[in-house]
C-alpha positions in Angstrom: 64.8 131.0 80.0 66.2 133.0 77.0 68.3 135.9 76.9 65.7 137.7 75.2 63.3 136.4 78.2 65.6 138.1 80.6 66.2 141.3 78.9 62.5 142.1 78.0 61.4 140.8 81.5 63.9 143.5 83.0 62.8 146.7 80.7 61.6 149.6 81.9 59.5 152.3 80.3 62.1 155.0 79.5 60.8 158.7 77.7 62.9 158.9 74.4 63.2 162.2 72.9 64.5 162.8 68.8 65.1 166.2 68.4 64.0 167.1 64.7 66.2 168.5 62.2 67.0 172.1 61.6 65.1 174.1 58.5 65.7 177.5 56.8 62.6 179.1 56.6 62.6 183.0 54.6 65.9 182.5 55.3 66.0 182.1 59.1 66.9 178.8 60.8 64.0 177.0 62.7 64.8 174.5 65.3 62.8 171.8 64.3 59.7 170.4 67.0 61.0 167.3 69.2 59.4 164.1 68.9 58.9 162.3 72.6 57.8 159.2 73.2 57.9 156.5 75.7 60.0 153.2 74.7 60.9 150.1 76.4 64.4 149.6 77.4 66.4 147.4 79.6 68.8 150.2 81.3 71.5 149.8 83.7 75.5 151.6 84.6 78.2 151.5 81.8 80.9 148.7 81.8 84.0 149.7 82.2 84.8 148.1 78.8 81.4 151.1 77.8 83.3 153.7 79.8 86.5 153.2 77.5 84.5 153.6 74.3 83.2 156.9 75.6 84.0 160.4 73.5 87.0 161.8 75.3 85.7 163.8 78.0 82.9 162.3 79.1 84.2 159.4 81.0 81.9 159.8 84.7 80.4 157.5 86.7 76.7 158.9 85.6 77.1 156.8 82.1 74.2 154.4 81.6 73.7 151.2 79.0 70.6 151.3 77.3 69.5 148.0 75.1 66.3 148.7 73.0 64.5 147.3 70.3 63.3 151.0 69.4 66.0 152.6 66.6 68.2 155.0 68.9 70.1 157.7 67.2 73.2 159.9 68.5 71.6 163.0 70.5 68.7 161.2 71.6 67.6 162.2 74.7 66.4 159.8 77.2 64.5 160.5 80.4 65.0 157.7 83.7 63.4 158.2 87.0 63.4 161.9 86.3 67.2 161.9 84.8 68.2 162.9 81.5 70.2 161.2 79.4 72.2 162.2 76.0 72.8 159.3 74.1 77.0 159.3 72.6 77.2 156.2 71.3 74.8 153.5 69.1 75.6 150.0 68.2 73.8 146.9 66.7 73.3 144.6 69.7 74.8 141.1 68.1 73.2 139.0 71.1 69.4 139.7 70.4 69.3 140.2 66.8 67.1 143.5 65.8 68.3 145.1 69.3 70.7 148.0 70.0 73.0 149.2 72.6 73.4 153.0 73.3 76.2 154.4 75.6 74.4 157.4 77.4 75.9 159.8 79.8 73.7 162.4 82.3 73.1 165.6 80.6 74.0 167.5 83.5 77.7 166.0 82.9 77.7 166.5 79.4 80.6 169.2 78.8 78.9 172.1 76.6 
């Protein structure tokens, strides 16, 4: 069995939320509408060798790996089992080709 077998037969449904850019409308700024949808992504704790790579700060146990095939952007928000997730870091996946990692810590640990 592949590595791509494994991953995809290990990926759960995960609810990914892009918050849309900020406008100036009559001269007032308008937060823009978040998009949501649900994505498929194979989801499990940080490494150590992840936890080192973190933003200073933000270095707790509640840091998750996420590998998708879905394009994941810095603030994404992702929602596991009812847990939110801000994502801190992205980077190409160079195992699977066309996959990415994203280095995601609980938004309830996220210092303001």
């Amino acid at each position: 069995m592949s590595v791509v077998d494994v991953i995809r037969r290990r990926t759960v449904t995960v609810a990914h939320e892009r918050r849309a850019g900020i406008t100036v409308v009559d001269g007032f700024q308008v937060e823009g509408t978040p998009v949501t949808a649900n994505i498929l992504a194979h989801v499990q704790p940080a490494s150590s060798k992840d936890m080192r790579n973190a933003p200073e700060g933000q270095l707790q146990e509640e840091t998750r790996a996420f590998w998708s095939e879905s394009v994941l952007l810095v603030a994404d928000r992702m929602t596991v089992d009812n847990i939110q997730f801000v994502v801190q870091r992205v980077m190409p996946w160079n195992v699977i080709d066309g996959w990415n990692k994203a280095i995601a810590v609980e938004i309830d640990d996220v210092i303001p």
